[in-house]
N, CA, C and O atoms as a printed pandas DataFrame, in Angstrom:
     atom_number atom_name residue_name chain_id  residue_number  x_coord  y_coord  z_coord
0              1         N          UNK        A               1    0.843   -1.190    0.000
1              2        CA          UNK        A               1    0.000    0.000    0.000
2              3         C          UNK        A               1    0.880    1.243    0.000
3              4         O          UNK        A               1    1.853    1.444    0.727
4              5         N          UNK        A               2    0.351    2.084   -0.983
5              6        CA          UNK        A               2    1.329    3.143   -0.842
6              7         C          UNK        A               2    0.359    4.627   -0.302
7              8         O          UNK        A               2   -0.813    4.448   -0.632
8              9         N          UNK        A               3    0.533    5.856    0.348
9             10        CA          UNK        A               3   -0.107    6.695    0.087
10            11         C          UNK        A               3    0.087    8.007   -0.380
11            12         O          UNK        A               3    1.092    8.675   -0.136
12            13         N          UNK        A               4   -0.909    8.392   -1.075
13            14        CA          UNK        A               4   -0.345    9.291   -1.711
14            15         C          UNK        A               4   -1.582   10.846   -2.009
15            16         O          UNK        A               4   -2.574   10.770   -2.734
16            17         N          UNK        A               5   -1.219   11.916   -1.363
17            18        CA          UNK        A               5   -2.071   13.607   -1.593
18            19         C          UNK        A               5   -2.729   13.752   -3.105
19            20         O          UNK        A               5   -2.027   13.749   -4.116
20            21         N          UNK        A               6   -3.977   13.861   -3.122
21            22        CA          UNK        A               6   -4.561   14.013   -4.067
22            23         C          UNK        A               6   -5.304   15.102   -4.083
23            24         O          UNK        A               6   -6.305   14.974   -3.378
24            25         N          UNK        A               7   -5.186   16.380   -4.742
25            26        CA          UNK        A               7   -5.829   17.853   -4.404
26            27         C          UNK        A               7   -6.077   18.082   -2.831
27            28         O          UNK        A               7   -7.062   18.769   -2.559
28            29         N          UNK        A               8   -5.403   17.656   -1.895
29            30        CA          UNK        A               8   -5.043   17.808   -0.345
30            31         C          UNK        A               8   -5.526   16.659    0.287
31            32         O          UNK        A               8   -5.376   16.607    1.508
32            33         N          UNK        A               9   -6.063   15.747   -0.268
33            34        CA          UNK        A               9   -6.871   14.674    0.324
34            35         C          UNK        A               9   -6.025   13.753    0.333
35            36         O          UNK        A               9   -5.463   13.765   -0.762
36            37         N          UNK        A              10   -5.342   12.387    1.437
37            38        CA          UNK        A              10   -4.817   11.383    1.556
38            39         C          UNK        A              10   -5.298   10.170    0.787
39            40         O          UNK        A              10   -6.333    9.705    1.266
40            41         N          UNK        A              11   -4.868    9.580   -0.189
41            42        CA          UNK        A              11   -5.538    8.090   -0.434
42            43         C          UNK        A              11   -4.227    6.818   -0.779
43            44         O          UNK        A              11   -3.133    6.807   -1.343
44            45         N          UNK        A              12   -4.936    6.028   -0.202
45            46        CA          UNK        A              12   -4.776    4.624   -0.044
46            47         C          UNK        A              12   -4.280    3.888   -1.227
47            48         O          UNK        A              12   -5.186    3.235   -1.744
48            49         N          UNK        A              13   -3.516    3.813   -1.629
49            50        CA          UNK        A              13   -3.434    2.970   -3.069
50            51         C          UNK        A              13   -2.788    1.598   -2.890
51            52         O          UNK        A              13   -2.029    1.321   -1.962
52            53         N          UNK        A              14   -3.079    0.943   -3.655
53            54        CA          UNK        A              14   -3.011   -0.922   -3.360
54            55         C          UNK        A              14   -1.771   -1.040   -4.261
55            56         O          UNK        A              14   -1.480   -2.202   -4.547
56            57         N          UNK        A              15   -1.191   -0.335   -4.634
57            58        CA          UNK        A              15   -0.260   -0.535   -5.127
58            59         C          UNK        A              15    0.625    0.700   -6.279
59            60         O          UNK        A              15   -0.293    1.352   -6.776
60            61         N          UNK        A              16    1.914    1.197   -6.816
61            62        CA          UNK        A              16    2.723    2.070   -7.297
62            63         C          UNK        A              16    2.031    2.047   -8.939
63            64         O          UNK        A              16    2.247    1.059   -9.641
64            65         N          UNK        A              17    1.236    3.152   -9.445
65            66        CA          UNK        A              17    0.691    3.244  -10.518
66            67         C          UNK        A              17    1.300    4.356  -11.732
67            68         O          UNK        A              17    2.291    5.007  -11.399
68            69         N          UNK        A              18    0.990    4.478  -12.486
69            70        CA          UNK        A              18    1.333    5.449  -13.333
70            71         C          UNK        A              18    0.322    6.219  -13.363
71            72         O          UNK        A              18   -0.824    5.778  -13.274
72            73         N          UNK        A              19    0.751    8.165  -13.565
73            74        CA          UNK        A              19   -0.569    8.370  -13.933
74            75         C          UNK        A              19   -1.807    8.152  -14.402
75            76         O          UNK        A              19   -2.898    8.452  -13.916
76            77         N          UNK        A              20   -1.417    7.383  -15.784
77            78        CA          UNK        A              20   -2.447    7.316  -16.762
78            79         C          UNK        A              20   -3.547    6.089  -16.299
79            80         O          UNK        A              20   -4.719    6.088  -16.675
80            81         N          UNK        A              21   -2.869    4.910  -15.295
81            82        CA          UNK        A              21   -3.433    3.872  -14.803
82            83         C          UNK        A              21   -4.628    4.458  -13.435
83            84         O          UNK        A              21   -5.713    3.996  -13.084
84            85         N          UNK        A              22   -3.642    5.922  -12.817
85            86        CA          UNK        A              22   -4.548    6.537  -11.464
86            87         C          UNK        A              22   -5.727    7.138  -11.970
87            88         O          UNK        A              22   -6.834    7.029  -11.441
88            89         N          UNK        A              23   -5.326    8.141  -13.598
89            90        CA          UNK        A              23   -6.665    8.548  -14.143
90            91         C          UNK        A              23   -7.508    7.961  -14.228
91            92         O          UNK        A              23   -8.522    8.354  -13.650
92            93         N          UNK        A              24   -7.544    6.830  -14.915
93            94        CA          UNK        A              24   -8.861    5.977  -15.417
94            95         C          UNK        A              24   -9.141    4.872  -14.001
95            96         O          UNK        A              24  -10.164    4.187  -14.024
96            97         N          UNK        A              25   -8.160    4.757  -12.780
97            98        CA          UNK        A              25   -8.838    3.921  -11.668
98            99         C          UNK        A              25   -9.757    5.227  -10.977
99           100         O          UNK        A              25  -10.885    4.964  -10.562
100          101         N          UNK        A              26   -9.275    6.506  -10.885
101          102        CA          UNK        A              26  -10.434    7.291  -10.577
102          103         C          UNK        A              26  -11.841    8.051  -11.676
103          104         O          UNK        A              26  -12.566    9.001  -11.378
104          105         N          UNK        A              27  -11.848    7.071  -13.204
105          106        CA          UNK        A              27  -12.727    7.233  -13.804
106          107         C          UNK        A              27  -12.313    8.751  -14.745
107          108         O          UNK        A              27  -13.126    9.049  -15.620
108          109         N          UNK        A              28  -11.383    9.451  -14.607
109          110        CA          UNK        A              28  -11.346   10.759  -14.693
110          111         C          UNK        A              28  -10.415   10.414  -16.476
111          112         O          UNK        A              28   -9.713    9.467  -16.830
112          113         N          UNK        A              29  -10.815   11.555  -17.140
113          114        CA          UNK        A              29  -10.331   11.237  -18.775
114          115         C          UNK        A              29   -9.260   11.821  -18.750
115          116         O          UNK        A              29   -9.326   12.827  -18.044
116          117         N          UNK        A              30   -8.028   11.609  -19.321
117          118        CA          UNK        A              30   -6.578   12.533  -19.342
118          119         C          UNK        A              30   -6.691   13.363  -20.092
119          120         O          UNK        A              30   -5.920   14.322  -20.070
120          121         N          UNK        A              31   -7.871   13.239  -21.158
121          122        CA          UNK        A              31   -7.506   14.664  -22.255
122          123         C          UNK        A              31   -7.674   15.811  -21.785
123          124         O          UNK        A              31   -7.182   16.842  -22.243
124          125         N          UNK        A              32   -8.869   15.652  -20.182
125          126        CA          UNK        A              32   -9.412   16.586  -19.970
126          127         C          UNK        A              32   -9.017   17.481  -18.569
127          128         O          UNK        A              32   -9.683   18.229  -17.853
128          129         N          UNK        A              33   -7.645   17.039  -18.543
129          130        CA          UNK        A              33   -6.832   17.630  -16.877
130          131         C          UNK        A              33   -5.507   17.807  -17.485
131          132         O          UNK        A              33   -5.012   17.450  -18.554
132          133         N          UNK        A              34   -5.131   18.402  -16.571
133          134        CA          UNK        A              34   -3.561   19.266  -15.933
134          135         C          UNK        A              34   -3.036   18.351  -14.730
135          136         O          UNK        A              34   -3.879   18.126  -13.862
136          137         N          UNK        A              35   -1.748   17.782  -14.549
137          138        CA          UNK        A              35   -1.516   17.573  -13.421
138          139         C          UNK        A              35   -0.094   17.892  -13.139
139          140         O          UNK        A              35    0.850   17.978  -13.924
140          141         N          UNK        A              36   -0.151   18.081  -11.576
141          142        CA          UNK        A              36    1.125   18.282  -11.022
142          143         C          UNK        A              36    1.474   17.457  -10.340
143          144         O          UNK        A              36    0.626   16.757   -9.787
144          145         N          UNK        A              37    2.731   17.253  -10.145
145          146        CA          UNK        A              37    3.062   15.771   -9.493
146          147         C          UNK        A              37    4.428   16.377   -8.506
147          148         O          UNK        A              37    5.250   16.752   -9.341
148          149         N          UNK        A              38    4.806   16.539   -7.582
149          150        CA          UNK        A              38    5.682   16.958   -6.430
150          151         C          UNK        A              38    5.905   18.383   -7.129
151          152         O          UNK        A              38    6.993   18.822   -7.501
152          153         N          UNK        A              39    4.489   19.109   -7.249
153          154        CA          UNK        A              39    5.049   20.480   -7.744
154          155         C          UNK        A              39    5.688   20.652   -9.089
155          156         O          UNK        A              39    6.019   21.819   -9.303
156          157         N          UNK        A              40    5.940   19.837  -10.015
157          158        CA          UNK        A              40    6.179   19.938  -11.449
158          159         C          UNK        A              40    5.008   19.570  -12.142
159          160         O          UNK        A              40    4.267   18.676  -11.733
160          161         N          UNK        A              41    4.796   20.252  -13.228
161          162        CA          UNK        A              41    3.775   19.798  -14.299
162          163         C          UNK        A              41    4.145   19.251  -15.021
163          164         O          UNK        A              41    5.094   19.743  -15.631
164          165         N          UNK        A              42    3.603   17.750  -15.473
165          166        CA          UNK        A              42    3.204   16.903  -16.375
166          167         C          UNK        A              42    3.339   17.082  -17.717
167          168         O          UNK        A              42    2.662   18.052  -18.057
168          169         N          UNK        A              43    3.758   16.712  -18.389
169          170        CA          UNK        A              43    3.095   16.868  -19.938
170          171         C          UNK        A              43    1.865   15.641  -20.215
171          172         O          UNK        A              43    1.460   14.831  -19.381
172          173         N          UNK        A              44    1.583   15.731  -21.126
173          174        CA          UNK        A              44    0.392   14.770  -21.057
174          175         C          UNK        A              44    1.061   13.591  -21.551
175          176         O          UNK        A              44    0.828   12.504  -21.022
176          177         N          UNK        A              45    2.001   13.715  -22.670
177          178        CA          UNK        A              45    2.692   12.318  -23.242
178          179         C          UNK        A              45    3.354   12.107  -22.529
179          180         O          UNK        A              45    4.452   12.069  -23.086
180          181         N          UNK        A              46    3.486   11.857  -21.223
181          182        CA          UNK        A              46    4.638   11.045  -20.900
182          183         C          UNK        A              46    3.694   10.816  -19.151
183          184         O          UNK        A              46    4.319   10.544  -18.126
184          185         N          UNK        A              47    1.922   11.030  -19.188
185          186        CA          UNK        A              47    1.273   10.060  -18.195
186          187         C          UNK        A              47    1.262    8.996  -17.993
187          188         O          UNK        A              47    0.660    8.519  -17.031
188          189         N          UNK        A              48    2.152    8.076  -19.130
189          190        CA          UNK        A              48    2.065    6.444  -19.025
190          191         C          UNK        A              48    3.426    6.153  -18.809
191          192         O          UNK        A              48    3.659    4.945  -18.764
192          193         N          UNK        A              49    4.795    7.207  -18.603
193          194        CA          UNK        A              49    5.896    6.855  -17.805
194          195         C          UNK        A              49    5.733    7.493  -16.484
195          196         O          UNK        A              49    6.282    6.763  -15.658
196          197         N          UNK        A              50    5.426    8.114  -16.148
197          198        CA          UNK        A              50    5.539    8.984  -15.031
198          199         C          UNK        A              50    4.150    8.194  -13.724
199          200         O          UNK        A              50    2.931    8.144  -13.556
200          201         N          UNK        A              51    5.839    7.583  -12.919
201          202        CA          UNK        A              51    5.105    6.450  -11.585
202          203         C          UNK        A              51    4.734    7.560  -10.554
203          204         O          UNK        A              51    5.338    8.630  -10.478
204          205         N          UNK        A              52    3.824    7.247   -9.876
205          206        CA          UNK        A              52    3.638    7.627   -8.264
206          207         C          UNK        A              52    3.712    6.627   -7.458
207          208         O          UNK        A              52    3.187    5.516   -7.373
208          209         N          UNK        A              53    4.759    7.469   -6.657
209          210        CA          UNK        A              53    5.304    6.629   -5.720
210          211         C          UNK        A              53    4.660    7.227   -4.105
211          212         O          UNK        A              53    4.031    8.273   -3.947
212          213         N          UNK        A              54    5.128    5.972   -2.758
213          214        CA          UNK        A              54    4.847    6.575   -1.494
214          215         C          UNK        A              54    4.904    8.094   -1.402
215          216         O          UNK        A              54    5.722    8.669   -2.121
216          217         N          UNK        A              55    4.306    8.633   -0.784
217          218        CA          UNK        A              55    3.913   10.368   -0.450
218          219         C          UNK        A              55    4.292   11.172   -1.139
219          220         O          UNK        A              55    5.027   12.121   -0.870
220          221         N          UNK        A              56    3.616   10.742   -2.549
221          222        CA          UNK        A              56    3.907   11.650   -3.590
222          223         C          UNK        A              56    2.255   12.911   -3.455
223          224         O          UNK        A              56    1.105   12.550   -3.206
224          225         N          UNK        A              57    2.704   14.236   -3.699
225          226        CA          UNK        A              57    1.918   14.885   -3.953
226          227         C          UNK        A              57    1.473   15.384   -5.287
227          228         O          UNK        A              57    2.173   16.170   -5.926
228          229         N          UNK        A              58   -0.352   14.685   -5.974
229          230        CA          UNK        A              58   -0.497   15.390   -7.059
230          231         C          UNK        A              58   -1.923   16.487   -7.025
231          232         O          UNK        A              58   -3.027   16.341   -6.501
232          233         N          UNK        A              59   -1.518   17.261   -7.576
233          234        CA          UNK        A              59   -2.558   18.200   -7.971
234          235         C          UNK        A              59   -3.189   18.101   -9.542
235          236         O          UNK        A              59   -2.611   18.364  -10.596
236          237         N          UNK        A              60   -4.670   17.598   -9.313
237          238        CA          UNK        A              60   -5.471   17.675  -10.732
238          239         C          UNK        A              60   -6.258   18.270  -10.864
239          240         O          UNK        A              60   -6.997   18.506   -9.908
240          241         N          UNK        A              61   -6.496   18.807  -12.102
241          242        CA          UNK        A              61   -7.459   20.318  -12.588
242          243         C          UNK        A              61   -7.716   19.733  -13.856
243          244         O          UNK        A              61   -7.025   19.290  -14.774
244          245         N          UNK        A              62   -9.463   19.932  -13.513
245          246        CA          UNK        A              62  -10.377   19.492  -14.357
246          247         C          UNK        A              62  -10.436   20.708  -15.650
247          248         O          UNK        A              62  -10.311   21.890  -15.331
248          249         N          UNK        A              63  -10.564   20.456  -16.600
249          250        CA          UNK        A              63  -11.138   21.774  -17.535
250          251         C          UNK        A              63  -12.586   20.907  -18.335
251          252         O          UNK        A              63  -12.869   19.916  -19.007
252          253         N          UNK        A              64  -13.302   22.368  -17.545
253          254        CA          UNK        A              64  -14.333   22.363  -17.907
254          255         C          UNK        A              64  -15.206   23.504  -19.128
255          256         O          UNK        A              64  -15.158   24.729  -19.011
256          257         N          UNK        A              65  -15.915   22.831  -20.180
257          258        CA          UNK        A              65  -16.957   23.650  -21.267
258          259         C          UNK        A              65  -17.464   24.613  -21.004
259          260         O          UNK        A              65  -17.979   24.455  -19.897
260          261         N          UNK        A              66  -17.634   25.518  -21.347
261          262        CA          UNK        A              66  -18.557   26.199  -21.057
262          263         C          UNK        A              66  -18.724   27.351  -21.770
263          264         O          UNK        A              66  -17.751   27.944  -22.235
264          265         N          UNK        A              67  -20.399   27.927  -21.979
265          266        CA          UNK        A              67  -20.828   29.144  -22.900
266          267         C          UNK        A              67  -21.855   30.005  -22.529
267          268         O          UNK        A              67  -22.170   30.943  -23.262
C-alpha cells in the first residue's frame, strides 16, 4: 500500500501506478486535466511513464466547457 495527496486529500493505493493507470482507476479522462506531481507539471505524453510513488503529492485540474 502506498499513500499518496490528491488535491489535499490522503488516499490509499493498493499498489505504485502510473498516472495514466490513477486517471482511469479514478474514472477521470486525461484529455481533460492538468496535473502536477511533487510540484512539477506533467506533460500529457509522458502520463504512461511517469510512476507515483509513497507520499507523492499530485494536484489535478479538471477543464471544464462552457458558454
Amino acid at each position: 500500500m502506498i499513500n499518496v495527496t490528491i488535491n489535499g486529500d490522503t488516499h490509499r493505493l493498493a499498489e505504485e501506478l502510473n498516472l495514466a493507470d490513477l486517471l482511469a482507476q479514478f474514472d477521470i479522462e486525461s484529455d481533460k486535466v492538468a496535473i502536477e506531481h511533487n510540484l512539477a507539471i506533467v506533460p500529457k505524453s509522458t502520463f504512461d511513464r511517469v510512476m507515483i510513488g509513497d507520499g507523492d503529492t499530485l494536484e489535478i485540474v479538471h477543464f471544464i466547457g462552457g458558454g
